[in-house]
N, C-alpha and C positions, 0 to 999 in steps of 0.2 A: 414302624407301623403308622397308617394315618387313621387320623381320629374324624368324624364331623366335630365341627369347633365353630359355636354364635359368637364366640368372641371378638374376633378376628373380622367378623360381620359378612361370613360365610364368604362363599364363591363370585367375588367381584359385584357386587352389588349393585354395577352398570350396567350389568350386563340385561337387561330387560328395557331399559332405555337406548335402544339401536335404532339406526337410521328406520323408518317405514317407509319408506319409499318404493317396498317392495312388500305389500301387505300379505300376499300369497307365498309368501316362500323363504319367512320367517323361519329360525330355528328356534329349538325350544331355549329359553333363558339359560340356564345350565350351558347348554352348546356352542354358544357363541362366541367367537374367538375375541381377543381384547386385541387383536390386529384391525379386528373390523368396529369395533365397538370405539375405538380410539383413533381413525385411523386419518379423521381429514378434522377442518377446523368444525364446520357442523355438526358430524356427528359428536364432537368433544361439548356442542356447545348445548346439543340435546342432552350428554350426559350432564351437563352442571346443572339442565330442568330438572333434572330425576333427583338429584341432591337439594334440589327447596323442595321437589315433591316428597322427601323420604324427610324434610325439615318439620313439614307440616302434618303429619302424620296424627292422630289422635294420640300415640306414645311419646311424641318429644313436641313439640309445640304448640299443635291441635288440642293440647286439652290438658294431659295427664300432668307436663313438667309443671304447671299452673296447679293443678289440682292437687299435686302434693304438697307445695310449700302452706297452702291452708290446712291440709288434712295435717301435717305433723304440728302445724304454727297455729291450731285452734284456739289452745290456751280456756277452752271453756268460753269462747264466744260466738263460736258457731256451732249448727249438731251433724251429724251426719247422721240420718234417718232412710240411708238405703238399704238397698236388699243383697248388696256385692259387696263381698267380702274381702276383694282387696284393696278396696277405698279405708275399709272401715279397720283393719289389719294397721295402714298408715295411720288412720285418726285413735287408734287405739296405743299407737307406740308397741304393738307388738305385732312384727308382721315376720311372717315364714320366709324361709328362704324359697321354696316354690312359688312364692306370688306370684302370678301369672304377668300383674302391672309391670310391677319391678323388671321381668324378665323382660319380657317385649321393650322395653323403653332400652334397655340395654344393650337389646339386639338391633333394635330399629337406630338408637346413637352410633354403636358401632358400625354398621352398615353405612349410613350417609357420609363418618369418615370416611370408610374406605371406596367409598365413588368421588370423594375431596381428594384422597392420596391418588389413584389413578388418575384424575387428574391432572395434579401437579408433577406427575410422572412424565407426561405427554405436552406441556403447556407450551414446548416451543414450534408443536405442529400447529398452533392456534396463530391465527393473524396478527402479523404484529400489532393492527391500530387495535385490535379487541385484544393482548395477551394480560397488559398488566390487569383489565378489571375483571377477565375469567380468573385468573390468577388470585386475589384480592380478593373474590367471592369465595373463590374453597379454601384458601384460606380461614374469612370468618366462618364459614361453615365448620369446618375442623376446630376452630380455638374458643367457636362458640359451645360445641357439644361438648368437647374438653370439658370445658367449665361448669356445665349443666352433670358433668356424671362424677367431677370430683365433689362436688357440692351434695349431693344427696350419697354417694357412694363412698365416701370419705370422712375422715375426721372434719372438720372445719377449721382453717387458717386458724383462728383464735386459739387452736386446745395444744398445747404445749408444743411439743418439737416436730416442726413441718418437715425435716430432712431426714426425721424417722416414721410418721405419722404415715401411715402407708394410703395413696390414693388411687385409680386405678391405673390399669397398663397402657402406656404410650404405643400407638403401633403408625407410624409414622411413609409407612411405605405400604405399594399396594399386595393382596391377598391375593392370589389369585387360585391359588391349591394350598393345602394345608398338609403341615407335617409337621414333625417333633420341633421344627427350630421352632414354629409359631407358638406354643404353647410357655409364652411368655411371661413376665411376674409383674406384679404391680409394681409402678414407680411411686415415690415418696409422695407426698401433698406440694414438697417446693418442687420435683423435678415438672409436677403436672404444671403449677401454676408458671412458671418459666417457659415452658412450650405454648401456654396460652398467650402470656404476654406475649411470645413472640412473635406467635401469628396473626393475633388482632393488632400488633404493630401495623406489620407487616401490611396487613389489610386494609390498613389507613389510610397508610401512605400509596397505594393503588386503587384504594374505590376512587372513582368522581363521585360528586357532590350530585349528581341526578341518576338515578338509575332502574326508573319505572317503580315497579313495587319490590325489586329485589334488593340487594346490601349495597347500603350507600357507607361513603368514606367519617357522613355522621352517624351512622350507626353501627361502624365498626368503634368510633370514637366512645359514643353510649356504653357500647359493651366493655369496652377495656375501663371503663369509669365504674361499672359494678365491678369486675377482677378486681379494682386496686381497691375500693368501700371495703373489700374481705379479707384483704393483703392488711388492713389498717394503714395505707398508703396516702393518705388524705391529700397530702399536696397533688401526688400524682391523678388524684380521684376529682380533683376540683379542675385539673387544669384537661384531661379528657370531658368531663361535663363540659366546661364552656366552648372547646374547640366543637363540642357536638352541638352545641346552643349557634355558635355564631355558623356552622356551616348549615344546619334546618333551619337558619330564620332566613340566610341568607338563599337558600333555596325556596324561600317562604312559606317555610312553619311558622305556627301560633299555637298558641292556646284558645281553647275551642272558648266562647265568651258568649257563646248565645245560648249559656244553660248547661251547669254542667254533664248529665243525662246525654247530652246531644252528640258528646264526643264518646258515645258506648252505643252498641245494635247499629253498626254502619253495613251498607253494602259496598261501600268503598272507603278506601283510608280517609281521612278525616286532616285537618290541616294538624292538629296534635300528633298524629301517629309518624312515629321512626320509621317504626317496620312491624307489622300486622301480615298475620296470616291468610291469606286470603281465601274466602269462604261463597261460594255459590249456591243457585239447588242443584247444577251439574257437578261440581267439583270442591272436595274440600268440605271436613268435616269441622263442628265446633265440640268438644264434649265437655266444656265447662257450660254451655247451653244445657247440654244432655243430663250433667246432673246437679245444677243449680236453679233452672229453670222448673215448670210445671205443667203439667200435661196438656191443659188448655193453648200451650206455645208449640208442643211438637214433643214436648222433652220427657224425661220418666215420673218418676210419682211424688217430685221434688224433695230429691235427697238430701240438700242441703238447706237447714236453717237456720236464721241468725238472731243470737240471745240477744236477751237486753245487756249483758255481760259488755257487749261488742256496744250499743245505743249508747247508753252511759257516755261514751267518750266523747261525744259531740257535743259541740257547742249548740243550744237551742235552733239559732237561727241559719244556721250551718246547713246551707244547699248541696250538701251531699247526704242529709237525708231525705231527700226525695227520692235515691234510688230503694231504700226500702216500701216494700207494699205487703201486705196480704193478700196471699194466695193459696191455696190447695191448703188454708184452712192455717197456713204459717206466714211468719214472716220471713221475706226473700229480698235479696238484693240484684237489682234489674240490672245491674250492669251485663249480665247474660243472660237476658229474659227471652229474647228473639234468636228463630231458628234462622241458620244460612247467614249470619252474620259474619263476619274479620276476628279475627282475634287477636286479641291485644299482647304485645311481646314487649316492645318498649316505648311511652309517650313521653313527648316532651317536657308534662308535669316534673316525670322524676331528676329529670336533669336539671330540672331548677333544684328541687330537693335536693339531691347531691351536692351541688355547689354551693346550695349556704351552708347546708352540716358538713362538708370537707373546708371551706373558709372560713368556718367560725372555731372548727377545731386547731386550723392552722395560725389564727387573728388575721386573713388578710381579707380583703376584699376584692378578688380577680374577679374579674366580668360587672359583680355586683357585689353589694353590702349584704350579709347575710338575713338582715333587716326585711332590704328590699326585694330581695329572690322571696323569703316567706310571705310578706306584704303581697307580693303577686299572686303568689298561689290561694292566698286566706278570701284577695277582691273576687275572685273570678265564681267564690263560692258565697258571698255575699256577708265576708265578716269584715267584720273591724280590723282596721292595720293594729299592729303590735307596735308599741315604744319601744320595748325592751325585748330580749329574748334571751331564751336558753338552751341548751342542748336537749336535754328534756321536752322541751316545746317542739322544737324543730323534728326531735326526731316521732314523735305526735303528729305532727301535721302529716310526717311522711306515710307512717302507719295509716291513717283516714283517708290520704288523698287515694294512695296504693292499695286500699283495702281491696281483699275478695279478687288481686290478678296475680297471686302467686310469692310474692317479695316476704310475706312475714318472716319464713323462719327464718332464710338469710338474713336479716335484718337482725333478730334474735340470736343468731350465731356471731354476729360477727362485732356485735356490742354487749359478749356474754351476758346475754338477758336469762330469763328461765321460762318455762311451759307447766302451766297446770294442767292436770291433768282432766279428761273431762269425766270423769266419773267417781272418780276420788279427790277431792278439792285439795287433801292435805300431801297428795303426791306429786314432787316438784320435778320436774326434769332439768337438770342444769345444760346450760349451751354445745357442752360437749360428752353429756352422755349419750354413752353407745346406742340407747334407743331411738337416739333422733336420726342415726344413721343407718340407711340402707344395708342388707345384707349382701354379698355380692351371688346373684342368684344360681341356687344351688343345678342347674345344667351345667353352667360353667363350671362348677366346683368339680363336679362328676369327671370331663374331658380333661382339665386341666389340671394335675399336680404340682404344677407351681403356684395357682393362687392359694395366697392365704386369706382367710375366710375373719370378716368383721369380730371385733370380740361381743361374744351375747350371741353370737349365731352357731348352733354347731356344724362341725364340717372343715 
C-alpha cells in the first residue's frame, strides 16, 4: 500500500523548478517527468536554484533555523512576547508534536535534500567544466541540512552514546514515488554526523573559492568547523576555521571595521559575510526581521525582547551595545531591525572564535595565538586587548559577538552548559534533556511505523 509520506520530502521536490522556456505549456508540478526536469546541463542547473531557493525559505534558513536556537537558548535573557504559539511552545521547552514550525522546517529540510540527491543522481549530465562545483553545492546543501535537523531533532553529540542516541533518517538517494521501502528508520547521531562530514568534505574539496553569493569551498570549510565544535573535535574544528579564514581573506574578506552595526541590515553581503541569505522587496523573506523587529520597520508587534539578564554581560564600553534601542515601548536588538534585509548564516567573526577556543583547547596556535584571534574580535568593538585568557572568556566573547543569529543553544549543547528556565528561575534544563529536543513531528509519526518518537513526546 502507498502512503503520502513529508518525509522523504514528498514527490521530487524539483520538480516545479523545470526548464520555462516554454511558459504556456507547463505541466502541473506533480506531472512532470524527472527525464525532463533532469534532462540536459540547464535544466539540472535551474534545479540546484530551486535547492538555495527551498535553502532560504522562512522554515530553514530565512528565519525559523535562527529563531529556534534563541527560542530554546533564552536562558531568561530574552522574552518572547508574541502572539504564535509555536515560537512560544519552543521558548517554553514544551512544545507539541503538531507544531506547525517544527513540521514545516522538516518538510521544507527534507525536500531541498531530496532536489540535492536528484541531483547527484544526474551530475554527470552536467558539463564537465561546471560538474565538480554543481556537485560540491548539493553536496553542502545536503550535509548542511543534515546537520541543521540532527541538532534540533536529536540528542546532542555531547549526551552519552552517539551510536545509540537515535538522530534522524538518512535518505540519501532520490524520491520520486513513495512506497513501503521509503518508510524508513532513523539513523543513530554518529551514523548522521559521518554522512555530514562526508559531504561537506566532499564539498570542500569541489567549491572554488568565488562563487557569487552561493557555496563557496570557505563555506563549506565554516560549516564542517561548527560539525566538528559539536563532535568536540577541536583540532579538526581549528584547522576547518582557518582553512575558511585563509580562503575568505584570500578572496577578500574582513571584518566589517567601520562600526560594528554596519556589518547587520545589509542589502547585499557585506565583506564579513560567508554566506547570507539573500533578501530583496521582490524575492526572499527575513522572519527574524518579522519577529524581532517592530512595527514602525515593517515587522509584527515586537515579539521579542531583550532582558537586562542578557545587558549584564557586556563590558560598559563594548560597541555591541549600540545594537540595543528602545522601541514599541521594549528593548530590541537591531541586528534585524530593517525589512528586506540578507540574513546572516555564517560571518567571519565566528571563525576567528572558533579558532582561538579550538586552539586554546588544543594549546596550539594554528593560524593565530588564541590571544590574538580574541584581541581582534574585542578591537573591532572598541575594547581593550586581553593579557591573559581563558576558556570562560573566550567562550563569552563568542556568546556577545554571536548574540540574537541562532548559535546559543549549540553552543550550550555542546559545552554541556544548562538553560534556565524563563519563568521558573529555579528550573534548570541540563544540555541533554529531552526538552531541549525537537519532537519528531507527529504527521510523520502518523505515515511512518518505523520512526520512533523523542522521549517526553507521546507517540
Amino acid at each position: 500500500m502507498k502512503k503520502h509520506i513529508t518525509l522523504l520530502g514528498l514527490i521530487v521536490g524539483i520538480f516545479f523548478f523545470y526548464s520555462c522556456e516554454d511558459q504556456l505549456e507547463l505541466l502541473p508540478p506533480q506531472s512532470v517527468d524527472q527525464t525532463i526536469a533532469l534532462s540536459s546541463d540547464a535544466n539540472i542547473k535551474r534545479v540546484l536554484i530551486g535547492a538555495y531557493a527551498k535553502l532560504r525559505t522562512v522554515e530553514l534558513y530565512g528565519g525559523w533555523i535562527q529563531l529556534y536556537g534563541e527560542m530554546l537558548g533564552s536562558n531568561n535573557e530574552i522574552r518572547w512576547e508574541g502572539t504564535y504559539n509555536q515560537p512560544r511552545e519552543v521558548y517554553n521547552k514544551a512544545i507539541f508534536t503538531n507544531n506547525s514550525f517544527i513540521t514545516d522546517t522538516w518538510i521544507s529540510a527534507y525536500n531541498a535534500i531530496n532536489i540535492a540527491n536528484n541531483i547527484l543522481s544526474v551530475i554527470d549530465v552536467v558539463d564537465e567544466e561546471d560538474r565538480d562545483r554543481v556537485r560540491g553545492e548539493a553536496l553542502f546543501i545536503r550535509g548542511a541540512l543534515y546537520f541543521e535537523l540532527v541538532k534540533f531533532y536529536g540528542l546532542p553529540y555531547s549526551a552519552g552514546s552517539t551510536t545509540e542516541n537515535l538522530g534522524v533518517p538518512l535518505v540519501l538517494t532520490p524520491t520520486t514515488t513513495i512506497s513501503e521501502e521509503d518508510f524508513v528508520v532513523r539513523n543513530t547521531v554518529a551514523e548522521v554526523y559521518q554522512q555530514i562530514l562526508a559531504d561537506l568534505t566532499l564539498a570542500e574539496s569541489l567549491l572554488p573559492p568565488t562563487n557569487g553569493v552561493f557555496a563557496k569551498n570557505h563555506v563549506a570549510s565554516a560549516m564542517l568547523s561548527r560539525v566538528y565544535l559539536q563532535m568536540e573535535r577541536f583540532g579538526d574544528a581549528r584547522d576547518a576555521a582557518n582553512r575558511a579564514i585563509i580562503s575568505a581573506t584570500e578572496a577578500g574578506k574582513s571584518l566589517v571595521t567601520s562600526g560594528f552595526m554596519n556589518a547587520f541590515n545589509n542589502d547585499a553581503d557585506t565583506s564579513e559575510d560567508l554566506f547570507s541569505i539573500q533578501v530583496n522587496t521582490q524575492d526572499g523573506t527575513n522572519d527574524m526581521h518579522l519577529f524581532y523587529s517592530t512595527p514602525d520597520e515593517g515587522a509584527r508587534g515586537g515579539d521579542i525582547t531583550i532582558l537586562q539578564n542578557h545587558i549584564a554581560l557586556y563590558e560598559a564600553e563594548d560597541q555591541r551595545l549600540t545594537q540595543f534601542s528602545i522601541r514599541a515601548e521594549d528593548l530590541r536588538t537591531d541586528k534585524w531591525r530593517q525589512q528586506f534585509k540578507n540574513v546572516k548564516v555564517v560571518r567571519l567573526a565566528e571563525m576567528y572564535l572558533t579558532r582561538a577556543e579550538a586552539n586554546f583547547r588544543e594549546g596550539t596556535s594554528t593560524g593565530a595565538t588564541p590571544l590574538e584571534d580574541i584581541n581582534r574580535i574585542r578591537a573591532r568593538v572598541d575594547l581593550p586587548a586581553k593579557t591573559t585568557l581563558s576558556l570562560q572568556e573566550i567562550l563569552l566573547e563568542r556568546k556577545l559577538e554571536l548574540a540574537h543569529e541562532g548559535h546559543i543553544i549549540h553552543d550550550v549543547k555542546r559545552t554541556r552548559g544548562t538553560i534556565r528556565d524563563n519563568i521558573n528561575a529555579e528550573i534548570i534544563y541540563s544540555h541533554d534533556d529531552p526538552r531541549m529536543v525537537f519532537p519528531i513531528p507527529q504527521r510523520e509519526m502518523d505515515v511512518n511505523e518505523n520512526l520512533i518518537q523523542n522521549p517526553g513526546y507521546a507517540g
